[in-house]
ROKE-774073 format. One line per 8 residues: number of its first residue (from 1); their letters; for each residue x, y, z negated of C-alpha. Coordinates in steps of 0.001 Angstrom, whole numbers, plus 500000, padded with zeros to 6 digits. Each point is the difference from the previous one (the first is absolute). Example, Ala and Ser with C-alpha at 12.3 -4.5 7.8 and 13.67 -1.06 7.14 Angstrom:
ROKE-774073
1	AS	512300/495500/492200 ~ 501370/503440/500660;
END
This chain:
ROKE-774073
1	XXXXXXXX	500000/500000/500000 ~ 501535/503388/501260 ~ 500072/503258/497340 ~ 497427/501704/501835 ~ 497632/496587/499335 ~ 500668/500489/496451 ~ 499446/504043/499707 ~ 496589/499902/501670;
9	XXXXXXXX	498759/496605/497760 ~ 501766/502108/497019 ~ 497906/503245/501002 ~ 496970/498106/500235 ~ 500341/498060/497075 ~ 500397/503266/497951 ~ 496895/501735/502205 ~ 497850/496784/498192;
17	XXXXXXXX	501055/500712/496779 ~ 499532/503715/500219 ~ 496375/499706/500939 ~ 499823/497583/497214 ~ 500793/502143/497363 ~ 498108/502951/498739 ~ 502692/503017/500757 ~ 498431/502242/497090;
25	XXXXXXXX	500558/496854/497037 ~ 502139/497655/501840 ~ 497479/497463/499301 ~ 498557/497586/501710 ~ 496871/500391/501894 ~ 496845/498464/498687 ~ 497175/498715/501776 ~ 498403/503629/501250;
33	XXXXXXXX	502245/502766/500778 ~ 500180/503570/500940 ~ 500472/501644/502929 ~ 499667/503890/500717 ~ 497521/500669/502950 ~ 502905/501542/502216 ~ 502792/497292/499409 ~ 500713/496670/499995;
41	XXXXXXXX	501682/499786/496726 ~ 498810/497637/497284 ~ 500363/500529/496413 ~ 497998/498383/496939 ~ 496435/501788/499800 ~ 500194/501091/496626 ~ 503675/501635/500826 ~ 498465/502046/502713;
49	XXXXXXXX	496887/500479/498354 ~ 502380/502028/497201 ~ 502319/501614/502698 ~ 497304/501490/501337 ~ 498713/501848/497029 ~ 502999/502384/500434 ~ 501445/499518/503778 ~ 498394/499263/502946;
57	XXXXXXXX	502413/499223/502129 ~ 501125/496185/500601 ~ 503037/499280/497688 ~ 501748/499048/503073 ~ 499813/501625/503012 ~ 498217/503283/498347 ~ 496797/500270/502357 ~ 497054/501411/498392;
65	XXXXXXXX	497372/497674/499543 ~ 496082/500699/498421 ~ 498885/496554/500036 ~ 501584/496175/498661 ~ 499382/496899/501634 ~ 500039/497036/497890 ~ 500708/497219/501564 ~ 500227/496117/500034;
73	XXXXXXXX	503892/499658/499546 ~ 500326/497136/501703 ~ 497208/500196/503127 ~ 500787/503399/499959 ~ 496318/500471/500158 ~ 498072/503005/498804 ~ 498294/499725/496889 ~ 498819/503804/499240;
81	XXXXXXXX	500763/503802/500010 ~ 500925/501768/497406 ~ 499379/503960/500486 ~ 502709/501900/497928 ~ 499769/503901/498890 ~ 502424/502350/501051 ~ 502555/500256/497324 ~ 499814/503360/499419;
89	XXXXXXXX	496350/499771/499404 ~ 500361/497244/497386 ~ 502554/502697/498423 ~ 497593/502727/499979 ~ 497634/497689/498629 ~ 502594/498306/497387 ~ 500553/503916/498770 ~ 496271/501007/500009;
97	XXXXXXXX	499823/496593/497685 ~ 502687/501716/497947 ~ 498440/503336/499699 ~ 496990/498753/498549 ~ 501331/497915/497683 ~ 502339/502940/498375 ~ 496702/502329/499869 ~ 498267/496823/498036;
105	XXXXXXXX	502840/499699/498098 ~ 500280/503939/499034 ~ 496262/500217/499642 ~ 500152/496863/497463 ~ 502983/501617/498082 ~ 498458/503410/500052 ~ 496765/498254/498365 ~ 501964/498515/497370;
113	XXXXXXXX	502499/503026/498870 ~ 496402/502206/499624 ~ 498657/497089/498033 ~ 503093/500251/497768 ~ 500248/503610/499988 ~ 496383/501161/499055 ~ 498376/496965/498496 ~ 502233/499825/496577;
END
């Protein structure tokens, strides 16, 4: 067998095991995976499903993507779509979340330091 045999069954062999392997956890892939709408890269769901909450870009090649496949990982069939929120909505959302709950918070304390204050 010549070198150039062994470098493309050596390239291959390491193309199978990439595509094996969730690239975000280095795990390996379950049963259902993840793939964003614009790419062909699989990762485990539930890693995607997190990455998404803060990028939307695939972890790999960058392309934006507002959708996740899940798919059979071994037909490679599709099982659903996922819709996914822009990220910077979920982070106006995530600080709205915030806002409120440090006007709760100052409204509660408030409540309790005129309690203390004038009830003696």
């Amino acid at each position: 067998m010549n070198q150039s045999t062994q470098s493309r069954k050596r390239k291959r062999k390491e193309s199978k095991l990439e595509t094996e392997k969730c690239s975000i956890c280095l795990t390996k892939l379950r049963k259902y995976v993840a793939s964003p709408k614009n790419c062909r890269h699989l990762f485990c769901l539930g890693c995607l499903k997190r990455w998404s909450r803060t990028q939307n870009t695939c972890p790999i090649c960058r392309r934006r993507f507002s959708r996740i496949e899940v798919l059979n990982q071994r037909s490679k069939k599709l099982v659903r779509v996922l819709p996914v929120a822009r990220a910077d909505q979920q982070n106006i959302q995530l600080n709205r979340i915030d806002v409120f709950l440090m006007l709760s918070i100052t409204t509660r304390l408030m409540s309790i330091m005129r309690t203390l204050l004038y009830d003696i």
